[in-house]
C-alpha positions as CSV (number, residue, x, y, z in Angstrom):
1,X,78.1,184.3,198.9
2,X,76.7,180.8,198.1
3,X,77.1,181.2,194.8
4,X,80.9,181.8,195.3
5,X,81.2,178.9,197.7
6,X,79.8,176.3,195.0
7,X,81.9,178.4,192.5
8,X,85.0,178.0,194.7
9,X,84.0,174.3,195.4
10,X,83.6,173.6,191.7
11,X,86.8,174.6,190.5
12,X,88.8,172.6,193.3
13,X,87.1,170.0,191.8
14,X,88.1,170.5,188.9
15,X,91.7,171.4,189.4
16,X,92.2,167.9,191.5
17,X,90.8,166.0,188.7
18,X,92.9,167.6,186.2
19,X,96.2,167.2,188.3
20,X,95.4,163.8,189.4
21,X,95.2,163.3,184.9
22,X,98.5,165.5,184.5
23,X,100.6,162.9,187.5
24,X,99.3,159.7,185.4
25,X,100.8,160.7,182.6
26,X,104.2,160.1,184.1
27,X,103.8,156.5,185.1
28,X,104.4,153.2,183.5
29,X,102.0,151.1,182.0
30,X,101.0,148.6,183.9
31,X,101.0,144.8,182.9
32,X,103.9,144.7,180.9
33,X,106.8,146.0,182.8
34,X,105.7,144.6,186.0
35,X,107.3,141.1,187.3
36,X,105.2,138.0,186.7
37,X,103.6,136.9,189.9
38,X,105.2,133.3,189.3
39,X,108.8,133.3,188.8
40,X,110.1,131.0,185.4
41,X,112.7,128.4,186.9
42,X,113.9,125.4,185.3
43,X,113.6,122.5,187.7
44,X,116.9,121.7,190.0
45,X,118.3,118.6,188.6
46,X,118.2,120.1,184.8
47,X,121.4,121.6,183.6
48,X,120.6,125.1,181.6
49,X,122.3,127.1,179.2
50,X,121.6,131.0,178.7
51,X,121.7,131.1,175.5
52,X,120.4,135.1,175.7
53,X,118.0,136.5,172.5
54,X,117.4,133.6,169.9
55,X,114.8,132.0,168.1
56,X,112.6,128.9,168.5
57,X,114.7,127.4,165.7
58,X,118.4,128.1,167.2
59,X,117.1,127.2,171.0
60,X,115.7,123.9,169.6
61,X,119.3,123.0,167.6
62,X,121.2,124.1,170.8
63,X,119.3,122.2,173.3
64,X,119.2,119.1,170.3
65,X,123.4,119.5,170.6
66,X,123.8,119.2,173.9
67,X,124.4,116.3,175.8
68,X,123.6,115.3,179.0
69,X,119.9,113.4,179.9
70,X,118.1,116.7,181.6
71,X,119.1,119.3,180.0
72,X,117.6,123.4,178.9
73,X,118.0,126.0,177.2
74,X,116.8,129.7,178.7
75,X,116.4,132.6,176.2
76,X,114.2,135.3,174.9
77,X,112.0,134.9,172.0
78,X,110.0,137.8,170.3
79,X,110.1,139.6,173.9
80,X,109.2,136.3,175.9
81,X,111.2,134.7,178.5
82,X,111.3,131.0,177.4
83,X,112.5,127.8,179.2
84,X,113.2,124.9,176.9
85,X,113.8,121.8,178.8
86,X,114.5,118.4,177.4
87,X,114.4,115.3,179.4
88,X,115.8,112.3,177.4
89,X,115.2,109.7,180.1
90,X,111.6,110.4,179.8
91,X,111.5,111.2,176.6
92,X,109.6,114.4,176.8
93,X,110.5,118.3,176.0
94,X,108.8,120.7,178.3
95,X,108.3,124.8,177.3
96,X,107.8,127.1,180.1
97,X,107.3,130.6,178.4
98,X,106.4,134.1,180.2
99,X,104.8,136.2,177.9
100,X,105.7,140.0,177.5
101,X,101.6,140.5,178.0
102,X,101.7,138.9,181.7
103,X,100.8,135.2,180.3
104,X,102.7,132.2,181.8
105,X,102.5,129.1,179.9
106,X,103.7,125.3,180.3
107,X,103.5,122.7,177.5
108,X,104.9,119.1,177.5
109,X,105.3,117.2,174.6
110,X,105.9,113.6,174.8
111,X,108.0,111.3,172.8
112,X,111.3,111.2,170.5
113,X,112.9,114.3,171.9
114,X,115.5,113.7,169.2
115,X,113.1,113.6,166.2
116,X,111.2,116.7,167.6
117,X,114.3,119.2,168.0
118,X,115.7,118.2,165.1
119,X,112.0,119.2,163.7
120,X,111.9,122.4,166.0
121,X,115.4,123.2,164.8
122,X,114.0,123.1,160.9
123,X,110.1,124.4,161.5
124,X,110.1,126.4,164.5
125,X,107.9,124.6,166.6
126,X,108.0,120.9,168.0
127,X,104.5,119.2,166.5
128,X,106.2,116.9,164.2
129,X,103.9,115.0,162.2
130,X,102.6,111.8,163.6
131,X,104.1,112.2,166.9
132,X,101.4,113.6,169.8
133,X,100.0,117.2,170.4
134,X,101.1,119.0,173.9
135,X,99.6,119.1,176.8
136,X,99.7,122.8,178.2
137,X,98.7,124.6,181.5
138,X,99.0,128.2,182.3
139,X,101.2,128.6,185.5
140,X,99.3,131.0,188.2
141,X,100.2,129.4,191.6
């Protein structure tokens, strides 16, 4: 009889173990498909444009046409939800990008917004030679 009860015991076990496996195949990955914890917004007093999926390059030569002094672009790069904002009073361009792995990312580059989208709109990024490096910060709170 105790032999049967460890036997019986055993292969509960096992059964719950293997059904718990079997209902985790149907579920989503996690990490990816989830919302970030922080929510990508352009600041209030900028003036943004959807321009939907796009590259670095086209954001950069729309936002560089625009007019206006605080002004963005929002659009999806590669999979990424990107913010492009460019401040020409201050003379600064500020990228706010939420990565598809979870990653939320803010850099600010300072100086000659003109010179580095017309750059950005020609290279793909906005370090144009001489001018100075970002300063970034990953956005968690």
């Amino acid at each position: 009889m105790k032999r049967f009860v460890v036997f019986a015991l055993s292969l509960a076990a096992v059964a719950g173990i293997f059904w718990f496996m079997v209902s985790e195949l149907d579920r989503e990955p996690s990490g990816r498909d989830e919302p970030p914890a922080v929510i990508l917004r352009a600041p209030e007093d900028f003036v943004v444009e959807n321009i939907g999926i796009a590259t670095f390059e086209a954001a950069a030569a729309a936002l560089n046409s625009s007019s206006g002094e605080e002004v963005g672009v929002e659009f999806s790069d590669d999979g990424d939800a990107v913010i492009l904002l460019a401040d020409r009073v201050e003379q600064k361009i500020t990228e706010m990008r939420a990565a598809r792995t979870g990653t939320l990312v803010e850099r600010t580059w300072s100086g000659d917004v003109g010179r580095r989208l017309a750059w950005a709109a020609d290279n793909g990024n906005l370090d144009v030679p001489g001018l100075s490096p970002p300063v970034g910060k990953n956005l968690y709170h």
